[in-house]
N, C-alpha and C positions, 0 to 999 in steps of 0.2 A: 513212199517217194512220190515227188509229184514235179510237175513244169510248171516251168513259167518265166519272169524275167527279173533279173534283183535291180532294186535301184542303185545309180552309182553313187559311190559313197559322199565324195565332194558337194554335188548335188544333195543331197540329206541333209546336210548339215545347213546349207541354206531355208531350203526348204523348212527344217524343224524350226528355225530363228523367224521365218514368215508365218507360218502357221503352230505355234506355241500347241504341243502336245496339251490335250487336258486331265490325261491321268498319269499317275506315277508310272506306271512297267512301257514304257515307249518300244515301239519297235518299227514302224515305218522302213518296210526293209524288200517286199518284194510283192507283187503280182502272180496271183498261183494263173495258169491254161486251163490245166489237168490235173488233177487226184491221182490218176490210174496208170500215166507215164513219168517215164522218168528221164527220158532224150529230150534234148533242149527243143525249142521251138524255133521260129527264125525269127530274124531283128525285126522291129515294129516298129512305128511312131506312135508317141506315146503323149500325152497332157492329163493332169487331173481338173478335173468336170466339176468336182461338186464333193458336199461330205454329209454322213450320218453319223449319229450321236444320242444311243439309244438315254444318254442321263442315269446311266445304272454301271457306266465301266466302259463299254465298247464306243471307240472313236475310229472312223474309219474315212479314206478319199476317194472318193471316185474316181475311177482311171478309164481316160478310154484308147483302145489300141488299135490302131489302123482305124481313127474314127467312128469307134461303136464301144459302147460300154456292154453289152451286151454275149457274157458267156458263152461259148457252145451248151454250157450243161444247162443253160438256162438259168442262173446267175447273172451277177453285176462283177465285172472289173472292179477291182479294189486293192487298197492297200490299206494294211489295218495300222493303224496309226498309232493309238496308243490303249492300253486296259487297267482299269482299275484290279482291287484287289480282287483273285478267285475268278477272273472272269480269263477267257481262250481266245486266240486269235479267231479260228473257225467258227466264233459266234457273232464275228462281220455277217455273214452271209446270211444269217436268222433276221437280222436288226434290217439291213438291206433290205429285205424281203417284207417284211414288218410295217416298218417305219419310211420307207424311201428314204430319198435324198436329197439335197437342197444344191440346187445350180452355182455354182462360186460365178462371182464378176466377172474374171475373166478366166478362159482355159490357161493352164500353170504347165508349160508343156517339161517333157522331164526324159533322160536316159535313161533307157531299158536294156540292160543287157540278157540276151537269152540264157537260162540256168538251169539244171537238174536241181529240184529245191530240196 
């Protein structure tokens, strides 16, 4: 189990139509906190920043929440966007790490609801 905030759904569906998924398996669904808990977090302000795109499967957006993209674990805020075939949500955070990320035009601000994910 882990926390974090799911995107709201109405919102998504916007958003997927702005920003066209580039692999098949889409999931654009949620913002992990924490790995280790599983109690919600509290409400936050939220916009996506930026995206990575390792060109192998993993599509990912940069979120930042209460103005930092910046994990406690030492990570990046994200939302994993979409994956090619055989590729894992949790391999955003390798590519992140990797490869950075590229600043969008403007911040894409978005509802977060707090979630046991």
């Amino acid at each position: 189990m882990a926390n974090g905030w799911k995107l709201d759904r109405a919102e998504r569906d916007t958003l997927l139509r702005d920003h066209p998924p580039r692999y098949a398996e889409v999931l654009a669904d949620h913002v992990t906190l924490d790995v280790r808990k599983n109690e919600p977090p509290h409400e936050v302000k939220a916009a996506i920043v930026g995206r990575t795109d390792d060109d192998k499967g993993v599509e990912a957006m940069v979120v930042t929440i209460d103005g930092t993209v910046d994990r406690p674990d030492g990570s990046t805020f994200h939302i994993t966007w979409s994956l090619g075939e055989g590729r894992r949500a949790k391999e955003s955070n390798e590519v992140l790490k990797e490869r950075g990320w590229k600043e969008l035009d403007h911040p894409v601000p978005i509802t977060l609801t707090p979630a046991t994910l």
